[in-house]
C-alpha angles and dihedrals in degrees: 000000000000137000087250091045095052101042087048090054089059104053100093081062093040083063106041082055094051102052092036075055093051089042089047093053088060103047098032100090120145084205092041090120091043094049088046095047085056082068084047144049096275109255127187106176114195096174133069091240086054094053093051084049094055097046093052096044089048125352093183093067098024084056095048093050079055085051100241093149083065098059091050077055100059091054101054084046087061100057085045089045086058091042091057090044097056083041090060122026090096086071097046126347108185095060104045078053094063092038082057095049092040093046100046085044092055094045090054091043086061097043092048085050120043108091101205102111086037089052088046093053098042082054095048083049093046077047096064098027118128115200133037087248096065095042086058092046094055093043098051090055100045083051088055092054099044085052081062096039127012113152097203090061113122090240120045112251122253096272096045091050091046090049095049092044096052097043084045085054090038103058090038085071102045094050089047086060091046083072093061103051135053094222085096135027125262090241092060090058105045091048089055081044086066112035084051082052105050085047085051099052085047095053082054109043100030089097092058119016097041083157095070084050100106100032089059102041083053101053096044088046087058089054110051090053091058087046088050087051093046095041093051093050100056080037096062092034090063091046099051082046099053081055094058092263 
């Protein structure tokens, strides 16, 4: 099969990953709790009671502090993560290979984790609950899973840190082999270079340098939306190429 051939058998997937990475640029905002709460009464629930208050007032807001749009993220990461993989295995197979595995581990590892539907779920049930003894019930275990996944700790919980860590890996890896190939520009690579780099740095430094938490998570924030952009664009492109277009 030729070079033309194969990449033209992939273009179906080239565009599903463009459009998931244009997607993925919009939702994904590290603030995004912060800029919807400016549409709301500011609300930083700590309890477990707080947090079933807050669910059944407004679950919208109440959902994106427990991260659920990132979840939706990830998602949409992992169709671009198997575009790029089918864009660059010509350059070097056996790594885009690995960022593929790493990324779509880490992905699973978030979704398994974040406890926002469950939370939701666990409120609607406090809500129709009958007896004291069922309320207490309910509450002791949202407050069992807040203490394994609370997104408002000062440290991110075990999941969330194994997730970042992987994706960052991941599209260290991805952007590296970039540089390999023609299929991207270098531009593209070196600006996924950076935002994997600046999780990176995060992952390692979060134990004892906590105050260069937000700074790094920002810019890389920052980023990895420009990288998602980037990356969409040359996606598409290649689709609508691979259609005679």
């Amino acid at each position: 099969m030729s070079i033309k051939s194969e990449q033209t058998n992939w273009r179906g997937l080239y565009m599903v990953g463009g459009v998931a990475a244009l997607l993925a640029a919009v939702v994904f905002r590290r603030n995004l709790g912060a800029e919807i709460s400016l549409f709301s009464v500011p609300t930083h629930p700590v309890a477990g009671l707080e947090w079933f208050a807050l669910l059944q007032s407004n679950p919208l807001l109440g959902l994106t502090y427990l991260n659920l749009f990132d979840v939706v993220d990830y998602l949409l990461v992992a169709l671009m993560y198997l575009a790029l993989w089918a864009a660059l295995q010509r350059a070097n197979r056996s790594a885009v290979l690995v960022a593929l595995t790493l990324g779509l581990a880490g992905i699973t590892i978030y979704v398994a984790s974040n406890a926002a539907l469950s939370m939701l779920a666990l409120s609607q049930q406090y809500a129709a609950a009958t007896t004291e003894t069922q309320r207490a019930l309910l509450l002791a275990a949202g407050q069992a899973m807040l203490a394994l996944s609370d997104p408002l700790m000062v440290g991110p919980s075990t999941g969330t840190y194994l997730s970042l860590l992987l994706v960052a890996l991941s599209g260290l890896i991805f952007s590296s082999v970039m540089l390999q190939s023609d299929v991207f520009s270098r531009s593209t690579a070196y600006v996924g270079v950076l935002a994997s780099a600046l999780d990176l740095t995060f992952c390692v430094t979060i134990a004892f340098l906590p105050g260069l938490k937000v700074m790094l998570l920002a810019t890389a924030g920052l980023f990895w939306f420009l990288w998602h952009i980037l990356i969409a664009y040359r996606l598409i492109q290649l689709g609508f190429r691979h259609v005679g277009v």
